[in-house]
N, C-alpha and C positions, 0 to 999 in steps of 0.2 A: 504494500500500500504506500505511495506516494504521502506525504507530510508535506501540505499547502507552503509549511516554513521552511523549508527548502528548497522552493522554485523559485525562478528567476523569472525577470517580467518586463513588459515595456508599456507605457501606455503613450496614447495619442491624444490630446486635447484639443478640439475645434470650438475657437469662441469668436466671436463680433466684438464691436460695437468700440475696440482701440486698438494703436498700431503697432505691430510687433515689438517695434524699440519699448513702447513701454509693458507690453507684457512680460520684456525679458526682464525690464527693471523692477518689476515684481517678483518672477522668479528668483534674481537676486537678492530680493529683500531677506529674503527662506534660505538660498543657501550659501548668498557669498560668495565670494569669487570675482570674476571679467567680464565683463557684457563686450563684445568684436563685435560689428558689421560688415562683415564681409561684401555680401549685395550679390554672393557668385554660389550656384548659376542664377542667373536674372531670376528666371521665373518661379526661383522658391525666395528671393531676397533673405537669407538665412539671417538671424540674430543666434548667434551662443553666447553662451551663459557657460562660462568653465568653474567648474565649485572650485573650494581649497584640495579634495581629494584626487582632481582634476578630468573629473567628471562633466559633460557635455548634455545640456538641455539647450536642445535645439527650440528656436521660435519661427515655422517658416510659412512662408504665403501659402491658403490653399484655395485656388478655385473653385471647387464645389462649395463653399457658400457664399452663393448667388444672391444672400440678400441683404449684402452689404457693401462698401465701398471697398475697390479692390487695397485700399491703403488701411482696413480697419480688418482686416481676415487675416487671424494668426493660428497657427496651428501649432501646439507644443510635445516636442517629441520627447521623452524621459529617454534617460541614459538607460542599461542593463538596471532594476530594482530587485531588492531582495523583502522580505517577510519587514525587517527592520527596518526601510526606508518608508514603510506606508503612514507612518504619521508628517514624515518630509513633505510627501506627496500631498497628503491634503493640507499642509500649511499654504503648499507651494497653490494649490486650489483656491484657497481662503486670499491668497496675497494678489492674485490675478484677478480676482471677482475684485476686491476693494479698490482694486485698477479702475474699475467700469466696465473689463469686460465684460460680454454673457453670452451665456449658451441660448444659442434661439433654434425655430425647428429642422433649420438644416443641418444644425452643428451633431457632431457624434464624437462619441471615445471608444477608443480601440484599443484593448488588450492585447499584447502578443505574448 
């Protein structure tokens, strides 16, 4: 039998309504670290976020929500997460909602 606290995991966050640079500046409120703009490739405009561990939450453009301005559509990739990072994770939730962003009914999360 598998032991949930043992798996490794990723999650995808799709929110609206602010623009990736300040979504990653949320995510860095939680875990510190560099916010880079790279801008490469174009069509994801990536923002990372490297924690102190040197760990990489990506913030990047996603086209599929269509119902928002393409400057306000950020998508947040999580690095590899473990059983112990899931309180990280919803800080890092709680710090990007007080952004302004929000999940509206295009947005989704995806588990890997």
């Amino acid at each position: 039998m598998i032991d949930f606290r043992e798996l490794k995991f990723g999650v995808e966050i799709e929110t609206t309504g602010k623009s990736r640079g300040a979504v990653a500046k949320g995510i860095q409120s939680v875990v510190g670290g560099t916010i880079e703009h790279t801008g490469q490739p174009a069509a994801y405009d990536p923002h990372t976020v490297t924690d102190p561990n040197s760990r990489q939450w990506k913030v990047v453009a996603d086209a599929s929500l269509s119902d928002a301005p393409a400057n306000l559509r950020a998508e947040i990739v999580t690095p590899i997460l473990t059983y112990r990072d899931i309180p990280v994770l919803q800080d890092v939730v709680r710090a990007v909602r007080r952004t302004g962003a929000q999940a509206t009914q295009t947005c989704g999360c995806h588990i890997l």
